[in-house]
C-alpha positions in Angstrom: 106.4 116.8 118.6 106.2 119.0 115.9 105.7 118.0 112.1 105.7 120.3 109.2 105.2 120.2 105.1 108.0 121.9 103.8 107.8 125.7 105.5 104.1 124.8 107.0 104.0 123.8 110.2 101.1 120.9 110.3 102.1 120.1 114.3 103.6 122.0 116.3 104.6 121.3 120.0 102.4 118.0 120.1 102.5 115.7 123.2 99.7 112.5 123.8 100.4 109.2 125.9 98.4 106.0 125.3 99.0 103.1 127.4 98.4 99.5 127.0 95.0 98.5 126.9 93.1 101.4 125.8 91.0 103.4 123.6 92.3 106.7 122.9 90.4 109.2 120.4 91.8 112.5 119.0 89.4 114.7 117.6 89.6 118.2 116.1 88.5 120.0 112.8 89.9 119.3 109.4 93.3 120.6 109.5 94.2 120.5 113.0 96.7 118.0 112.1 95.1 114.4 113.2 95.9 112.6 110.3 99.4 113.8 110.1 99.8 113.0 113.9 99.6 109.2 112.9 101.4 109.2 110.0 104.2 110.7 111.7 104.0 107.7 114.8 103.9 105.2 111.5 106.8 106.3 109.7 105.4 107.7 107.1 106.2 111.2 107.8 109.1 112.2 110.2 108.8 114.9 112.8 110.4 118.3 112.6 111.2 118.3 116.3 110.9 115.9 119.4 110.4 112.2 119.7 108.0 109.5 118.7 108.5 106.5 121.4 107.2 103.4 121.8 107.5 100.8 124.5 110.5 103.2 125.6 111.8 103.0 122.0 112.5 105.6 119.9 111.2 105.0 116.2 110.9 108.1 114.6 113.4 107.2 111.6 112.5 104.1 111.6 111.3 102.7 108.1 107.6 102.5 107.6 107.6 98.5 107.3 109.9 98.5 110.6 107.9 100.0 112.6 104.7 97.1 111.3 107.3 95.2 112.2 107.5 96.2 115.8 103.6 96.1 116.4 101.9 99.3 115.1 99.6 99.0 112.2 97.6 102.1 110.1 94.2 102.2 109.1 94.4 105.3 107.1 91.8 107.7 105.8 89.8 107.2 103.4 90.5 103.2 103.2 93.2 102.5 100.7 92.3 99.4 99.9 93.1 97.6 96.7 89.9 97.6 95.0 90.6 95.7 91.6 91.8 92.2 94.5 89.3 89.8 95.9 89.0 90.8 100.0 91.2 87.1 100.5 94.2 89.1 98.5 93.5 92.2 99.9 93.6 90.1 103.7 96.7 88.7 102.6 98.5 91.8 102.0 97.9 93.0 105.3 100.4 89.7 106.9 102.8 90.1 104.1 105.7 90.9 106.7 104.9 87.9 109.0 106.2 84.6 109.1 104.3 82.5 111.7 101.8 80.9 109.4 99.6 78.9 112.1 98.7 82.2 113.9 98.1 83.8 110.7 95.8 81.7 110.1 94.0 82.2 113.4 94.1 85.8 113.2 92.2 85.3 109.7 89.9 83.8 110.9 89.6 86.0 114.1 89.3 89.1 111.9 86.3 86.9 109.7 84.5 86.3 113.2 85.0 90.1 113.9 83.7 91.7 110.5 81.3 88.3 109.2 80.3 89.9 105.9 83.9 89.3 105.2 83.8 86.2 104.9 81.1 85.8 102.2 83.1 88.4 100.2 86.2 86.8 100.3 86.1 86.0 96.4 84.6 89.5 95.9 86.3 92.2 94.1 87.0 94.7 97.1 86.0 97.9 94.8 82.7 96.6 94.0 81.4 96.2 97.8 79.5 99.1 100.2 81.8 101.9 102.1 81.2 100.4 105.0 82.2 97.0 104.0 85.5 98.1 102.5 85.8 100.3 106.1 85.6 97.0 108.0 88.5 95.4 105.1 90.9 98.1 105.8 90.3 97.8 109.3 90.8 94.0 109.1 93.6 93.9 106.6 95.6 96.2 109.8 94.7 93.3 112.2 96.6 90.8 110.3 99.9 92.5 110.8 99.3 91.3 114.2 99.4 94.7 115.8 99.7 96.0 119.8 98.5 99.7 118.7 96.4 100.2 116.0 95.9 103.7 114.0 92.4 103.9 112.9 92.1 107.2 110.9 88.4 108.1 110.2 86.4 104.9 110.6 83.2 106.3 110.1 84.6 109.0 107.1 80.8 108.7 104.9 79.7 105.4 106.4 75.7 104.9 107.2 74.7 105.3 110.6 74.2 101.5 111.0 77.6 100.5 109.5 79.2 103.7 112.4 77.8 102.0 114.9 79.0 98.1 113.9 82.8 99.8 113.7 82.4 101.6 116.6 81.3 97.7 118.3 84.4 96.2 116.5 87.1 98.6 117.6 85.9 97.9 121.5 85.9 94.3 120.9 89.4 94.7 119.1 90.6 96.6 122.3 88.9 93.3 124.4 91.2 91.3 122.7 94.2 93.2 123.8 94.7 95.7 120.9 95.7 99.4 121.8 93.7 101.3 119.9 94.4 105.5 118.7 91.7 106.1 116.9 91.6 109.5 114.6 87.7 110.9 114.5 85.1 113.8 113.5 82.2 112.0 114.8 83.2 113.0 118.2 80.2 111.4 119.9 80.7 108.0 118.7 84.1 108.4 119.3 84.4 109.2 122.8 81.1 106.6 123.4 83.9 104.0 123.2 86.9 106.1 124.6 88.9 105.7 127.5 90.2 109.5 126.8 90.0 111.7 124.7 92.5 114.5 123.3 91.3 117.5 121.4 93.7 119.2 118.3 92.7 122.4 117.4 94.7 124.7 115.2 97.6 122.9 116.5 96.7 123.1 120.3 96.2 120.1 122.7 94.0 119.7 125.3 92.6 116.8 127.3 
């Protein structure tokens, strides 16, 4: 795969695998292309060249919301949560394309078990609470699209090391519970401490 910004190549001649039921980190300096590798497998950019597949299906093309649709949900950098709504609204918005209202709610509730300072936030203002509390919204607002792969872009991006280490716990338990997990990270320690395999980007080279 290969993914560029107008006449600058960003990716070029990308290739990764991650099967069902695992942890898979890419890591690489700033630039390297990481972020724009998941963008492009969640529609948000398209490639320049090859093919984005899952489950055997090709989506590049697809429309962003399709492909939430089809079971891959984006954590992206840098949060992106909606900081003037409560953490209930912003939770909401993150199941706004479902339907099945019963397992809704038990995935809310899941995702409070998973992250419990949630829960006695939920009539908070999300702009007014810690980094690492907002880390663990976005993260939970991309659970309740009710995803099979998750893109987590920078978990730990200028979290404390106490709030690393309780994302870093979430994300395995998240994977325990069946998620596939492609997790974008600098903190390359903490990263491949939970890791099935690791890929590294660097200057738009791949390497195991």
């Amino acid at each position: 795969m290969s993914v560029s910004y107008g006449n600058i190549a960003a990716v070029q001649g990308l290739s990764l695998r991650v099967q069902p039921g695992e942890i898979v980190t890419l890591i690489g300096s700033n630039g390297a292309g990481k972020s724009t590798t998941l963008r492009t497998i969640s529609g948000l950019l398209k490639p320049r060249a090859g093919t984005v597949k899952f489950e055997g299906r090709k989506i590049n093309g697809m429309a962003g919301h399709d492909i939430v649709k089809i079971g891959i949900c984006h954590s992206p950098e840098g949060r992106r949560i909606f900081q003037r709504m409560t953490v209930s609204e912003n939770l909401d918005l993150g199941a706004f394309l479902r339907k099945d209202h019963e397992q809704i709610a038990a995935d809310r509730e899941n995702v409070l078990t998973l992250f419990p300072v949630l829960r006695e936030r939920l009539q908070q203002k999300a702009g007014t609470m810690s980094g690492g509390e907002q880390q663990m919204l976005a993260v939970a607002r991309a659970l309740l699209g009710n995803p099979k792969l998750l893109l987590l872009d920078e978990p730990s991006m200028g979290l404390a090391p106490v709030y690393v280490d309780v994302i870093f716990d979430t994300i395995e338990k998240i994977r325990d519970q069946g998620v596939t997990v492609l997790v974008v990270e600098q903190n390359a320690l903490a990263a491949l401490r939970i890791a099935d395999y690791a890929y590294v980007l660097e200057s738009g080279r791949l390497a195991l």
